[in-house]
Every structure is written in C-alpha cells, then in structure tokens.
C-alpha positions as CSV (number, residue, x, y, z in Angstrom):
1,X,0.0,0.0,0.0
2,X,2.8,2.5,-0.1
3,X,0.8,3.8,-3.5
4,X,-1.5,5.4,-1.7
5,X,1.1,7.2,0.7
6,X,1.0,10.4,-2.2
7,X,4.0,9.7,-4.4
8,X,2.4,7.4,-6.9
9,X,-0.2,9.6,-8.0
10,X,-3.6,10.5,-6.4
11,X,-5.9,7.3,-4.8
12,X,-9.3,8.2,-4.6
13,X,-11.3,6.4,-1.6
14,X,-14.3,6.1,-3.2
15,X,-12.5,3.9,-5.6
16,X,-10.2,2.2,-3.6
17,X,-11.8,0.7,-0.9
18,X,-14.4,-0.9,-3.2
19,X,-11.6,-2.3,-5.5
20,X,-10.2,-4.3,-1.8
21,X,-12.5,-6.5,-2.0
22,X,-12.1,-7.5,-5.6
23,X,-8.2,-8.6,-4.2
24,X,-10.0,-10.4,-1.2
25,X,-12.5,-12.5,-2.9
26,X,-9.4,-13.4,-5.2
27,X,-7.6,-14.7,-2.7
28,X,-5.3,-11.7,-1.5
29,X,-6.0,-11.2,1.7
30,X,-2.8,-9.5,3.1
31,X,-2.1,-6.1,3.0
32,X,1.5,-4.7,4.1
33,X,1.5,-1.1,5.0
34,X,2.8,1.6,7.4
35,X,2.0,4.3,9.6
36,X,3.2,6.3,7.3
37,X,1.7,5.4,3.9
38,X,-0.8,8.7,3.9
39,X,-4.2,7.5,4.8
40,X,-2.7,3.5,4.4
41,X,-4.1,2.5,7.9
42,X,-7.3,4.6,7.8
43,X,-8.3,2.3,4.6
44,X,-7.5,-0.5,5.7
45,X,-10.1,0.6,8.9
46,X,-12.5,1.8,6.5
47,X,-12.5,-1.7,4.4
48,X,-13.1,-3.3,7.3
49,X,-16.0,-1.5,8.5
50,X,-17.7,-2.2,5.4
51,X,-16.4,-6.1,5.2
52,X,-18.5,-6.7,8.2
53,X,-21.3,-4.4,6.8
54,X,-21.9,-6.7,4.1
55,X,-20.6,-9.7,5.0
56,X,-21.0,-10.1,8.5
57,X,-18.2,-10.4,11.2
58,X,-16.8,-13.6,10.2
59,X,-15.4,-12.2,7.3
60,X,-12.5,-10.4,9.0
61,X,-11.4,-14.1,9.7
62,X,-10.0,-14.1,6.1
63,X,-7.7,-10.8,6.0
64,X,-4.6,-9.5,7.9
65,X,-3.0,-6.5,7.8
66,X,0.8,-5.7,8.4
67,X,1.8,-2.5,9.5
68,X,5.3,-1.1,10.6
69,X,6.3,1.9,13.0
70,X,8.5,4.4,11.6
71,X,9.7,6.4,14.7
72,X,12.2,9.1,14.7
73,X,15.5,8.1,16.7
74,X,15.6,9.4,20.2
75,X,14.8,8.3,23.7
76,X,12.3,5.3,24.3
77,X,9.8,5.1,26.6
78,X,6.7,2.9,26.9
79,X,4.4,5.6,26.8
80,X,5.9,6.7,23.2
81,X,6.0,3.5,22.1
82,X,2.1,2.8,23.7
83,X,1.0,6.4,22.3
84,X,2.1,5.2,18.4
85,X,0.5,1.6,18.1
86,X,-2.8,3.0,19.8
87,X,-2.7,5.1,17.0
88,X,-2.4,2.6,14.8
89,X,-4.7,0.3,16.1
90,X,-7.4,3.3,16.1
91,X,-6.5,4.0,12.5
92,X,-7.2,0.2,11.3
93,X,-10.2,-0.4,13.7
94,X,-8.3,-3.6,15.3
95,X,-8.2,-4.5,19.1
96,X,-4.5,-6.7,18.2
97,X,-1.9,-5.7,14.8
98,X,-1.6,-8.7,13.0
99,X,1.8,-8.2,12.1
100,X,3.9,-4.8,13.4
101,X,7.7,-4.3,11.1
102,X,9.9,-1.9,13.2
103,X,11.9,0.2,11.6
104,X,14.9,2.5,12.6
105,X,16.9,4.8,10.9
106,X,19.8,5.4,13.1
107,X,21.9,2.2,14.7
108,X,24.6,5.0,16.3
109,X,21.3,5.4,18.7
110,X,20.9,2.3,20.4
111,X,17.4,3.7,21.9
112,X,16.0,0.9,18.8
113,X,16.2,-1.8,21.6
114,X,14.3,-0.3,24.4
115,X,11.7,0.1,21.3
116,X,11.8,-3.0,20.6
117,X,11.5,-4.3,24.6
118,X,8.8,-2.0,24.4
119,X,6.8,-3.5,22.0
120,X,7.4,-6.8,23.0
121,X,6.1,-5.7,26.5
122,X,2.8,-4.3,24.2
123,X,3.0,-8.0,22.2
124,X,2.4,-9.6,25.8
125,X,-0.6,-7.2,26.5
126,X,-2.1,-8.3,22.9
127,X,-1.9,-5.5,21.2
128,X,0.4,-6.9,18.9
129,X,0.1,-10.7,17.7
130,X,3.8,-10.7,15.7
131,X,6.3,-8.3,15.8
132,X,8.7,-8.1,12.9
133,X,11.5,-5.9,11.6
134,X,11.9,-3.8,8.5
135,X,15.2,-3.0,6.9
136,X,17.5,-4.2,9.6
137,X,20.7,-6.0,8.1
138,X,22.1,-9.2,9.1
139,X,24.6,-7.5,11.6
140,X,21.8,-5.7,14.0
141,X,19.1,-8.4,13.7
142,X,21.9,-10.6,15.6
143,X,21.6,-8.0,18.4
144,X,18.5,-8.0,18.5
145,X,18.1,-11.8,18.9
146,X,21.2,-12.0,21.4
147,X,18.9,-9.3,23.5
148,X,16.2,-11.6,24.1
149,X,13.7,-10.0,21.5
150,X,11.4,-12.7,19.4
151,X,11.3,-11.8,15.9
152,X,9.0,-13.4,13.5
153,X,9.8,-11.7,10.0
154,X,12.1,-9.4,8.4
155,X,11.2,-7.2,5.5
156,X,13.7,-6.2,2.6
157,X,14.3,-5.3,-0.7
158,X,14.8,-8.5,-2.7
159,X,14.2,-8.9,-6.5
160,X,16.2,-10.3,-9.0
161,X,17.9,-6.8,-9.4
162,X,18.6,-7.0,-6.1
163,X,19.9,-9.9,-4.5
164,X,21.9,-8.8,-0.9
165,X,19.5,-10.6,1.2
166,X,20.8,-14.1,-0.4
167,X,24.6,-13.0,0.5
168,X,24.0,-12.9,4.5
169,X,20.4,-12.7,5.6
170,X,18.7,-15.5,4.3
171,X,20.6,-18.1,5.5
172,X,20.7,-16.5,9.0
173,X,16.8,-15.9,9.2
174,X,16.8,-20.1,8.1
175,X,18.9,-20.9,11.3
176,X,16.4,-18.8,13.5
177,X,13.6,-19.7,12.4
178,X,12.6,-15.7,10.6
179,X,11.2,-15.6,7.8
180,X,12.1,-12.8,4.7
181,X,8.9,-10.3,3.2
182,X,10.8,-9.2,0.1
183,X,9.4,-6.0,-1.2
184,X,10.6,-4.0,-4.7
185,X,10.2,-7.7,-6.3
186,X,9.5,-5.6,-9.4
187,X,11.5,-3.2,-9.0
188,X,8.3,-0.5,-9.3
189,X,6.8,-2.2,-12.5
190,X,10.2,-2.0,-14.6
191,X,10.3,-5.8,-14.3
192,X,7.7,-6.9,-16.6
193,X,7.0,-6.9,-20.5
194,X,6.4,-3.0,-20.6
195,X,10.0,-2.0,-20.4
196,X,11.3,-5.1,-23.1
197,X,12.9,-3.2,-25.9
198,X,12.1,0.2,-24.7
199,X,14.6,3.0,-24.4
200,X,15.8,3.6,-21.0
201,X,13.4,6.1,-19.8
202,X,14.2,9.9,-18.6
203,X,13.8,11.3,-15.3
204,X,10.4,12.4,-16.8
205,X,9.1,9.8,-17.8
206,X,9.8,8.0,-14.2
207,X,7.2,9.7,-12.8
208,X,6.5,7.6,-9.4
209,X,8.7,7.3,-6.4
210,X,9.4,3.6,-7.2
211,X,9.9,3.5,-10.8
212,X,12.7,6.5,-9.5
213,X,13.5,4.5,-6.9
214,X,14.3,1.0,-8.6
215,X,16.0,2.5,-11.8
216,X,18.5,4.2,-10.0
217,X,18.9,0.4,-8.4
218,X,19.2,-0.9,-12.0
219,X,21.9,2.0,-12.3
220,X,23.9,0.4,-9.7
221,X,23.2,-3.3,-10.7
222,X,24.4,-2.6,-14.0
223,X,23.4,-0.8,-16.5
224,X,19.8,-0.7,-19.4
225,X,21.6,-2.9,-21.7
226,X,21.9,-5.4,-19.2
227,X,18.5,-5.2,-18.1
228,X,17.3,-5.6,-21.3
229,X,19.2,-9.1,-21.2
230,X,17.7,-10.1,-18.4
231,X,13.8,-9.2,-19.4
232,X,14.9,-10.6,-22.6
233,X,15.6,-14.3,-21.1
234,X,12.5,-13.6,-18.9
235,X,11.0,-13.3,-21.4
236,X,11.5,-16.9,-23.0
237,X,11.2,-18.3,-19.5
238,X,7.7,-16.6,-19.2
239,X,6.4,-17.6,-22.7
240,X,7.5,-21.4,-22.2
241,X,5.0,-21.1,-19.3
242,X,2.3,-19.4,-20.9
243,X,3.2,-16.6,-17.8
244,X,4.4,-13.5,-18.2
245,X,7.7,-11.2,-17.7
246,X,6.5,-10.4,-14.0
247,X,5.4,-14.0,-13.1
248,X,8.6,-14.9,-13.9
249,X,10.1,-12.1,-11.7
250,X,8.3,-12.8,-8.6
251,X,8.4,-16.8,-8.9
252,X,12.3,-16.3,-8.8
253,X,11.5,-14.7,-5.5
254,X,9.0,-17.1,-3.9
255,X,10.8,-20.0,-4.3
256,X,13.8,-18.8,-2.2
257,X,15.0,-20.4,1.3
258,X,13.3,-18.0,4.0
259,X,10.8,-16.0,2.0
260,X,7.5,-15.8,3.3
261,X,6.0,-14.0,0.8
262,X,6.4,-11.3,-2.0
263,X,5.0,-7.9,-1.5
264,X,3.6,-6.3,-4.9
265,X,2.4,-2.8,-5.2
266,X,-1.4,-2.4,-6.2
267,X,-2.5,1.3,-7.6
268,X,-5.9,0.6,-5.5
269,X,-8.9,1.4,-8.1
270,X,-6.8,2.7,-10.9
271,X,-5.2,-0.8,-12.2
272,X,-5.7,-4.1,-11.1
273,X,-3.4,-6.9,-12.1
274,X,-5.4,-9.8,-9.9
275,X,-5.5,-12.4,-12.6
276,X,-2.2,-11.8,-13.9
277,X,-0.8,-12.0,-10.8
278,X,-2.4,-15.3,-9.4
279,X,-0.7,-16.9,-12.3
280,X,2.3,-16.4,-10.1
281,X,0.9,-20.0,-8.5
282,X,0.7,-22.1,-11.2
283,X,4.2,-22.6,-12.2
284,X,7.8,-23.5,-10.8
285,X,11.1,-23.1,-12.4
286,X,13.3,-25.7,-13.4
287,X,17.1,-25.9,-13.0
288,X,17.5,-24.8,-16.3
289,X,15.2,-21.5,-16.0
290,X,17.9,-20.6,-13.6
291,X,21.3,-21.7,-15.2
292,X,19.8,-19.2,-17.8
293,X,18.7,-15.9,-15.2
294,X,22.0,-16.9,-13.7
295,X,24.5,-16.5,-16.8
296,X,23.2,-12.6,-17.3
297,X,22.6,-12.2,-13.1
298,X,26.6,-13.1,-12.6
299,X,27.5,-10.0,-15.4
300,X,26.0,-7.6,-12.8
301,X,28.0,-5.7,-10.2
302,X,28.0,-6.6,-6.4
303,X,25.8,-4.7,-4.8
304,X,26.5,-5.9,-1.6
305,X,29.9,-4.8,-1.5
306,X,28.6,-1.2,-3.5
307,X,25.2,-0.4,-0.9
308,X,26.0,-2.8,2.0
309,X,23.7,-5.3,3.2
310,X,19.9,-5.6,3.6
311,X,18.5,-2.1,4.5
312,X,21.7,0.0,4.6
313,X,20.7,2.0,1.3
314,X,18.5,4.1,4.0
315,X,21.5,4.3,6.6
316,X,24.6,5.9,4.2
C-alpha cells in the first residue's frame, strides 16, 4: 500500500476501498502497509467497517494486515511507544496488529532496543500478535536476537535486481527460524514486459517514487543494456509457461529459502493486475530456468559490496 502514501499519483477512496474486496474475494487477503503510507491504515479501517457491513463479522477471519512503525531516533519510553500503536490500532479499527515491522533509521542510537522491549512488552498485553523488523541488516538483527527480542519476520528489498539478502540474511533468518517479506520484487513495474525493448526512460518519464527508486537500483546493478538481457531471457522463461515477464520475476522470488511471501504494489482502483498475478501459482522453475537468469545475473556488479547489506541504502 505504499501507492496510496501520495507519491504514486492521487488514490481516490471512493475507488479504492471498493476495489479491496475485488483482491480479497481473489484470494489476497494480506495487506502490508505503514503508519506512514498517507491515509494506508485509515483504509484498511474503512475496508473493514464495510467487510462486516456486508458480510458479516466472520469475514475479518480471512484478512490480515501488516503494519510497521517508523519512529524518529531518540529516547524510548513505553508511553511513546504505547502512544504510536494506539494510533495505529485506532486508524485500522483492530483490538491486536496482525503483524507490526519496526523500523529504525539510526543504529549509532541504540534507543531501537528499548523500542523493541517496548513493544514486546505491548505484544504480551495483545496489542500486537507478531512483531517483525523492517530493513535491519544481518549485523543488527543478531543483536537484536542475542537481546532476548522474538522476531518473526524481516522485511527487505529482494528482487532479481537485487539480490543482498541471499549474501548474508537468508541463510541467517533459516537458522532462526525468521522468515524474509521481500518488497521491490519488481523493482516499481520495470520488471515486466512494458519495459522489453524500450529506451531507457528519462527522469520524466519515471514519474513515481518507485519507478525512481528502482531505476536508479538498476543503475547500480548494472546498466539498461543489461536489463534488457535479463527481461529478454524472462521473457523466453515466461512464454514457455504461458506466464508473463512479471510471473517470472516474482516466482524467482518465492521460491527462495526463508521468503515468506512477495510484496507487490497495487495502484488501488486505478489498475488491477489480480488475474495476472495469481498466475504467479501455477508454475515453478526448473534448473534450467535458472542456469539461464543466472549466466546474465553473474555479469551484474556486487551490490553488496557497492550499498551494504539488507537495508543500509536508507542508513549511508
């Protein structure tokens, strides 16, 4: 849901909370937002409200929503840390958050682990049922474990563009039993058959925070000539499937060792991709599919050693 946060264009409500329930009855029924995705929370309150409106109150049995807290570093107290998920959990109309991703910009302030106490503390109390991480590398999720505090999930960038989380975190999350939510899977859209054999685009024509965000990660990765490799043997991999470009993309993601699940972006009541995307199910790749992503992923620069590891793009 960060499309509706304002930097993907105008969502209209009237449109978009309608439109949930054509994701729902399709079988998505997890949401992953913030607190600070603009009026994220508030929707996903509003969609509730009318779930049980028309469908009664068993309905709500069949959707979760994830949230995260995006506090600004500085000192920890309960109170804060009470204050923000009540305002969260007034925003979605929930008594408990399914799923709460912590983030925190700063690890020079160490005040992230009193948060973290903190909201285990609230976890206990049931206002939280999981409590997750979002963006922490490999490096600070080990503290984090060593100081006591159960995480379930960690939420990164991972696509085939971007592939830091298979270096480090991955197998780390396996050995502790925490799973990956790997967001940017396509890269803001410039993973799929739309951007095979076009010109690399201009800042004007990138004219959303994540198809800014993600080309200047192609950028880094390599450069538009390689991309167009890559979408190229997608490509072939996608039509021997009957699937497309994007399938393809996200598959590659899925079937990873300690991915949960792949986060894709909807443009709620503008666009809908619900068919396309449940075709993401009905295929696996072979050892071959990836001898053949692999020979053009191993022409691409380290971007491990270029950004750091998982999250640290948002700490340099």
């Amino acid at each position: 849901m960060w499309q509706v946060s304002g930097s993907h264009g105008s969502i209209a409500p009237q449109k978009a909370i309608p439109s949930m329930f054509s994701y729902l009855d399709a079988g998505f029924t997890t949401w992953d937002l913030a607190d600070h995705y603009g009026p994220a929370e508030d929707f996903i309150g509003e969609f509730r409200r009318q779930l049980v409106a028309q469908r009664g109150i068993d309905a709500l049995n069949n959707l979760q929503a994830f949230t995260k807290w995006v506090p600004r570093p500085g000192k920890m107290t309960k109170e804060i840390v009470a204050k923000n998920i009540a305002i969260s959990l007034r925003r979605m109309d929930v008594d408990s958050l399914d799923l709460l991703q912590f983030h925190w910009w700063d690890y020079r302030d160490k005040n992230y682990l009193d948060a973290l106490y903190f909201l285990g503390e609230l976890q206990q109390e049931g206002k939280i049922k999981h409590l997750a991480l979002t963006n922490f590398d490999t490096e600070h999720l080990k503290i984090i474990l060593s100081a006591g505090i159960k995480i379930v999930s960690n939420q990164v960038q991972f696509s085939l563009i971007d592939r830091r989380p298979l270096v480090k975190m991955a197998q780390f999350c396996q050995e502790h039993n925490i799973y990956l939510l790997a967001y940017g899977t396509l890269a803001g859209g410039l993973l799929g058959a739309k951007y095979l054999g076009h010109p690399e685009p201009n800042a004007m024509s990138l004219n959303t925070a994540s198809l800014r965000k993600y080309k200047n990660m192609i950028d880094a990765w390599g450069n538009w000539q390689l991309f167009q490799e890559l979408l190229t043997v997608l490509k072939a991999i996608a039509d021997s499937y009957h699937v497309t470009i994007s399938n393809v993309a996200v598959r590659y993601v899925l079937e990873q060792k300690a991915v949960a699940g792949a986060i894709i972006g909807v443009r709620l009541g503008v666009a809908e991709h619900i068919a396309e995307n449940a075709r993401i199910f009905d295929f696996q790749l072979s050892p071959q599919d990836y001898q053949k992503i692999d020979h053009v992923l191993e022409k691409s620069r380290d971007l491990l050693q270029l950004i750091g590891d998982c999250g640290d793009e948002y700490r340099r």
